[in-house]
Every structure is written in structure tokens, then in C-alpha cells.
N, C-alpha and C positions, 0 to 999 in steps of 0.2 A: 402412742402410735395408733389406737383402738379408734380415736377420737379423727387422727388424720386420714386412716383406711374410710371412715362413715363418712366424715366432708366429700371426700374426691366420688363415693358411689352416688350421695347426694345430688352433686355439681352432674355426675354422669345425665342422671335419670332426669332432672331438668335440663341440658344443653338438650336431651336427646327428644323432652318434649317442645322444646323450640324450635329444631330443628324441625319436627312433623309438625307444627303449626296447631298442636294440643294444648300449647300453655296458657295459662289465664292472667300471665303478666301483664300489668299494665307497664307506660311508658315510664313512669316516673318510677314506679319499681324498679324496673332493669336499669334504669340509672341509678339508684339506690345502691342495689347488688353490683354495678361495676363500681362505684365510689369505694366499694368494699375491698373487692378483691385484685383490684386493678391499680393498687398502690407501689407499682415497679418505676423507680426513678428509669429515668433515658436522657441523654445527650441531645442536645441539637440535631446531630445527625441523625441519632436514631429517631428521634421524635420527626423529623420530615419527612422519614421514609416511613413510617406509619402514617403521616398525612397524607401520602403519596405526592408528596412537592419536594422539589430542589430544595436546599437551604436558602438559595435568597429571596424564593416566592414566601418561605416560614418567616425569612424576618423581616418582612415586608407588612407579614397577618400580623406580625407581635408588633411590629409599629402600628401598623392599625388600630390594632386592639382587639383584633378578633380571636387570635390566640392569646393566650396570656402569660408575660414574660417569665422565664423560669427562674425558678427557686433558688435557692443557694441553701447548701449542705456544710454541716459545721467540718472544716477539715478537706476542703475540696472549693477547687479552686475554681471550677467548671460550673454553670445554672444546670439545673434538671427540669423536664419537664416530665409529669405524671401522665401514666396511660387514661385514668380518670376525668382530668381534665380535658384532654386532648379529645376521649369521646365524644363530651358534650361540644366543642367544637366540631367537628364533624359533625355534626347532629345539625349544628348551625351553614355551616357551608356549605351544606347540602338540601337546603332547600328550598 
């Protein structure tokens, strides 16, 4: 538990120096550090509403290919798509 109370002060004191615009992250870092902690599966749906698109402008990007089709989970019938991934698109769509 000693170990999870020090991550979350850690996680603090960095959001809080990116927030003031203190931190000496570079970009490929902070994609590093989301690839890390940003490993929450999501739905279709949720994954669109974090893209901020309808669901059929998202399967529109995954035909494209600008999204990338979701996973499949041993015991689940449904693809997932990671917050991780999902970043780096966004990164791409927006520029």
C-alpha cells in the first residue's frame, strides 16, 4: 500500500508541474508515460466519446486506418480499444 500512497504523490507533483507549464517532459516521454499508465480497455463507445466523434465518424478512422482496430480480450466477445493508443491518434488528428 506504501508503494501505491508514493505513485499517486508522485503522479500529483508532476500533473501539477504540467499543469504550471514547469515540466521538462519532452513529447515522446509523455507518450512513454501514457503508454504506461493509460492501459484501461474501453468499448467502441467509450473510445468515441473520448475521441470526441460519434461512433460512425470512429468506424469510418478504423476503416481508414487512422484509428486502429480494436483488440480482442480472451473471454469477451466485444474489441477494446486502449486509452494509449487512442492518445497517439489524437496527437495525429489534430494536426
Amino acid at each position: 500500500m506504501y508503494i501505491i500512497k508514493m505513485l499517486a504523490k508522485e503522479l500529483r507533483h508532476v500533473a501539477d508541474k504540467l499543469e504550471s507549464n514547469t515540466c521538462d517532459i519532452g513529447e515522446q516521454e509523455a507518450i512513454d508515460i501514457i503508454n504506461i499508465i493509460a492501459r484501461e480497455p474501453m468499448s467502441k463507445q467509450s473510445a468515441a466519446e473520448f475521441m470526441n466523434m460519434s461512433i460512425p465518424t470512429f468506424d469510418l478512422h478504423v476503416a481508414k486506418g487512422s484509428i486502429p482496430k480494436g483488440k480482442k480480450r480472451k473471454g469477451f466477445k466485444e474489441l477494446v480499444w486502449y486509452k494509449c493508443d487512442l492518445y497517439e491518434c489524437l496527437q495525429r488528428l489534430n494536426r
